[in-house]
BAMARMI-465785 format. One record per residue (C-alpha): residue number from 1; residue in one letter; x, y, z. Coordinates in steps of 0.001 Angstrom, whole numbers. Layout:
k;r;c1;c2;c3
NUM;a;X;Y;Z
...
This chain:
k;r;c1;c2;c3
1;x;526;-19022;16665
2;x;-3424;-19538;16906
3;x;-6258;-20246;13750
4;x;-9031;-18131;14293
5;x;-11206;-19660;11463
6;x;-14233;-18093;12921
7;x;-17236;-18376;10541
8;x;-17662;-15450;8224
9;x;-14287;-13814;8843
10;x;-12344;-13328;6106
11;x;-9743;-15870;7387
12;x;-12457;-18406;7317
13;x;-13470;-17347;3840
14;x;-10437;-17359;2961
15;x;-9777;-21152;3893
16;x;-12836;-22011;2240
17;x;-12007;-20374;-945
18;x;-14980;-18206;-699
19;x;-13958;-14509;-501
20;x;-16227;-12071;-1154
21;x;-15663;-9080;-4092
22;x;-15687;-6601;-1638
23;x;-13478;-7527;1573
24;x;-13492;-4943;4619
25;x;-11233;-6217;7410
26;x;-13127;-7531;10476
27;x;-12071;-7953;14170
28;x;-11588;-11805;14771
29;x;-9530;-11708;10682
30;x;-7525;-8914;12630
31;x;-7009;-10876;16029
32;x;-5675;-13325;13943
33;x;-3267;-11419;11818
34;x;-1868;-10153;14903
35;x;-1646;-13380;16694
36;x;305;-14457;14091
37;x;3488;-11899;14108
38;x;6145;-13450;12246
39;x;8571;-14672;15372
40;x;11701;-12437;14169
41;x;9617;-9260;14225
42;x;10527;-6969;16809
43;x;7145;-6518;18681
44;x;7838;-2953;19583
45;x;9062;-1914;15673
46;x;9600;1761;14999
47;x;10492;4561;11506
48;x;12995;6415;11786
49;x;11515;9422;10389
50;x;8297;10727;9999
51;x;7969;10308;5663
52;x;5541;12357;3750
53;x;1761;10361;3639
54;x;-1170;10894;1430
55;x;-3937;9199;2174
56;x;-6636;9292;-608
57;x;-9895;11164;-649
58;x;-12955;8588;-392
59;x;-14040;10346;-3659
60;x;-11068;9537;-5732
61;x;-12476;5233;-5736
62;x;-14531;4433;-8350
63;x;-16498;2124;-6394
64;x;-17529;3186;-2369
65;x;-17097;-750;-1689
66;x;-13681;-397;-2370
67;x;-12833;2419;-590
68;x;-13979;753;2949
69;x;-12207;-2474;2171
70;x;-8582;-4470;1865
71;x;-7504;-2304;-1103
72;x;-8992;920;-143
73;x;-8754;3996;1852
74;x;-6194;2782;4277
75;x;-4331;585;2183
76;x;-3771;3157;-114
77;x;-2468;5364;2570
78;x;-101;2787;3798
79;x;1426;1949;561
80;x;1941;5931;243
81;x;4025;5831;3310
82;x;6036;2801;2654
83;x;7063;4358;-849
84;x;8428;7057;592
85;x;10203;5158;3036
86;x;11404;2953;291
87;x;12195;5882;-1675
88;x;14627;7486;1195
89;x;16140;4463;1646
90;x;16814;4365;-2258
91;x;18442;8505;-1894
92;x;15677;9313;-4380
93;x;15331;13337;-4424
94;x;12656;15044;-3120
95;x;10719;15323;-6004
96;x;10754;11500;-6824
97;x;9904;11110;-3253
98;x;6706;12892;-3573
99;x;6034;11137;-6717
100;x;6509;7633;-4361
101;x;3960;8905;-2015
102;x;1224;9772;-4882
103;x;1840;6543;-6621
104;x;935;4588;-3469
105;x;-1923;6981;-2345
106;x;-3856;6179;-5829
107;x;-2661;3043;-7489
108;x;-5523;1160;-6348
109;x;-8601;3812;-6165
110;x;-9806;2393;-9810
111;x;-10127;-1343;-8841
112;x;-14111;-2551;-8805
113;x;-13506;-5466;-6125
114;x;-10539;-7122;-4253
115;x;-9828;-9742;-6559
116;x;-7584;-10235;-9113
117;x;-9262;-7059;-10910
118;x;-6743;-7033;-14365
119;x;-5854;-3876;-15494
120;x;-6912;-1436;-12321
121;x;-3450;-58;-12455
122;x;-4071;1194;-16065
123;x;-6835;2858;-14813
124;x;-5452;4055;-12148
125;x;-3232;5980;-14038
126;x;-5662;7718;-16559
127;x;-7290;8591;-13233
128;x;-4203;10060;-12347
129;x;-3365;12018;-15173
130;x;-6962;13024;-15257
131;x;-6767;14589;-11546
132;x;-3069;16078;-10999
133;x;-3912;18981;-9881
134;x;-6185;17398;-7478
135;x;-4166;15079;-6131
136;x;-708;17983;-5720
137;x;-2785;20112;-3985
138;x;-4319;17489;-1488
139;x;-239;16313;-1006
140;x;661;20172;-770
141;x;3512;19389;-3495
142;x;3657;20713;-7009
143;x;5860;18160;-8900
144;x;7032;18991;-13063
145;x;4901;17296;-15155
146;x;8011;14715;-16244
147;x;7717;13267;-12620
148;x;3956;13249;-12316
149;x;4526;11081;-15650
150;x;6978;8904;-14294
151;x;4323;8397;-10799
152;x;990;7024;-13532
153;x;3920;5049;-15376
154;x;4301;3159;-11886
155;x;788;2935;-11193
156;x;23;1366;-14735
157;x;2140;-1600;-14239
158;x;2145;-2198;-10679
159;x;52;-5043;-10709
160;x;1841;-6435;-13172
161;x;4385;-9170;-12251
162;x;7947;-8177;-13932
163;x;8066;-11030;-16170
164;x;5108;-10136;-18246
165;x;6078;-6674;-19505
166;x;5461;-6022;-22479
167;x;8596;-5232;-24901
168;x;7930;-1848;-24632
169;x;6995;-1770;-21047
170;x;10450;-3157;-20220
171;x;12423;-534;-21902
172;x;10746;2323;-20091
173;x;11211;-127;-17247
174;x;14926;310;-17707
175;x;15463;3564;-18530
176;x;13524;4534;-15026
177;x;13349;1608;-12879
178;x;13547;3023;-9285
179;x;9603;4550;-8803
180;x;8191;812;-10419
181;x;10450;-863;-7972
182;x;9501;1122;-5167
183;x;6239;1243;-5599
184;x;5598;-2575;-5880
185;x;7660;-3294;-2529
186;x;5514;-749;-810
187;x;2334;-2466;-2226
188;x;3663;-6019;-1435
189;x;5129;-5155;2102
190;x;999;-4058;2944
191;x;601;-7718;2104
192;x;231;-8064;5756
193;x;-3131;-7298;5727
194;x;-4634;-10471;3786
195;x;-6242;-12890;5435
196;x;-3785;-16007;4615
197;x;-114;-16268;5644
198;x;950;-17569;2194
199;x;-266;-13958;517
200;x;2207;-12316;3274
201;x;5121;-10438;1734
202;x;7567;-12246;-404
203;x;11062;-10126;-791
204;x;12269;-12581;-3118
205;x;10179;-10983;-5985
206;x;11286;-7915;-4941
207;x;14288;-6028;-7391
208;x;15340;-3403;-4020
209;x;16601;-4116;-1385
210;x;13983;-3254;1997
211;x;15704;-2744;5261
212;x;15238;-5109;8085
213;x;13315;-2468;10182
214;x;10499;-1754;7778
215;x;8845;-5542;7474
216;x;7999;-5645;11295
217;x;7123;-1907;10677
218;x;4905;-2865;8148
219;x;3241;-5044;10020
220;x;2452;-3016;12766
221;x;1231;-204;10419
222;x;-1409;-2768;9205
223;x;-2294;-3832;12486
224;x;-2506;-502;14491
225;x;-4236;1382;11757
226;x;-6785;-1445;10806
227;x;-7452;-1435;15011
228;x;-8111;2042;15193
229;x;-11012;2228;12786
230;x;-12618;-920;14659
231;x;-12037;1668;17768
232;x;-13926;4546;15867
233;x;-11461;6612;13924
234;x;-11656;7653;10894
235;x;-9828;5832;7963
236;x;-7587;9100;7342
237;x;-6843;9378;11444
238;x;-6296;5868;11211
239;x;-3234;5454;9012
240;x;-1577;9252;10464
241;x;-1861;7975;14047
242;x;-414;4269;13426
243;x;2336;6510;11617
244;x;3006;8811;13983
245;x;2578;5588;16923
246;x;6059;4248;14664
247;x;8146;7393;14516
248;x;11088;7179;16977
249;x;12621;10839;15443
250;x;11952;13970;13558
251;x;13961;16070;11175
């Protein structure tokens, strides 16, 4: 494993406790996130199927910043891909899928920075509801508006740990616990991305279980899609060819 503190990266700033609001990923923060592939990670990792993606219009973030940085455009589209995966994995129908993928293709395009940023999942979700139609269309799946419900319930507490719900946030929690779970192992396995090792994935906090394939998928998703708009793509070619790069089978 190598350190790649160089000045001004985001590792470095990182280190030094001085990370800018607005955080696009940079080459030598990228070199080093690669160089630094958990040992047990298969280094050729692979999906085995294709999943629905949605990655998000740059006009659906509040703020343009965001949309370039570590919880924007691609991020987004990532965490839309690993919900669905998560949501297969879970037998979820394909309704509930859908609603995995447009959970994780919007639940951060309301944040104002990459920081802490409390209550950008609440506002996420009135975005949501807002845009519906919007948002189907661009997925090419009409959903009933129960599960488009269920999809802004997710988004409004995912970046909320489970241990501060609110009373009443809990019991919705229970009666429909699956897209909440799913959603905030998709969003933590894109952990990979941030520019420390301790903020990498944690699947203790997690309440599903992920299958040993998708963390060194995960990774590679991160690193493969974050490479390809440092080679010129665009942020929406980006994430579909890392997918597609993963995919050992089709339907």
């Amino acid at each position: 494993m190598t350190d790649r503190a160089a000045p001004g990266s985001l590792h470095a700033l990182a280190l030094e406790r001085r990370l800018p609001a607005h955080q696009p990923m940079d080459q030598v923060t990228l070199r080093w996130i690669e160089d630094n592939r958990p040992a047990n990670f298969d280094a050729a990792p692979s999906i085995p199927r294709p999943g629905l993606l949605l990655v998000p219009d740059r006009h659906w973030f509040a703020v343009p910043a965001v949309a370039d940085s570590n919880h924007g455009i691609r991020h987004n589209g990532r965490v839309s891909l690993l919900a669905v995966l998560l949501a297969q994995e879970q037998g979820l129908d394909s309704d509930a899928v859908a609603a995995a993928c447009i959970a994780g293709a919007v639940h951060d395009c309301r944040r104002h920075d990459d920081r802490a940023d409390h209550g950008h999942g609440q506002r996420a979700a009135r975005w949501l509801g807002d845009h519906a139609a919007a948002v189907t269309r661009a997925l090419g799946h009409e959903l009933p508006e129960a599960m488009l419900q269920r999809a802004a319930d997710a988004v409004a507490v995912h970046d909320v740990p489970y241990e501060q719900f609110t009373p009443s946030r809990e019991r919705g929690y229970q009666a429909d616990p699956f897209l909440v779970d799913v959603l905030k192992a998709a969003d933590c396995l894109d952990r990979y991305r941030l520019p420390l090792q301790r903020w990498w994935p944690d699947l203790t906090q997690l309440r599903i279980t992920v299958p040993g394939w998708l963390p060194p998928a995960a990774f590679a998703l991160v690193v493969r899609s974050e490479q390809a708009v440092h080679d010129g793509s665009t942020p929406a070619g980006a994430v579909t060819s890392a997918r597609q790069s993963l995919i050992t089978c089709t339907p």
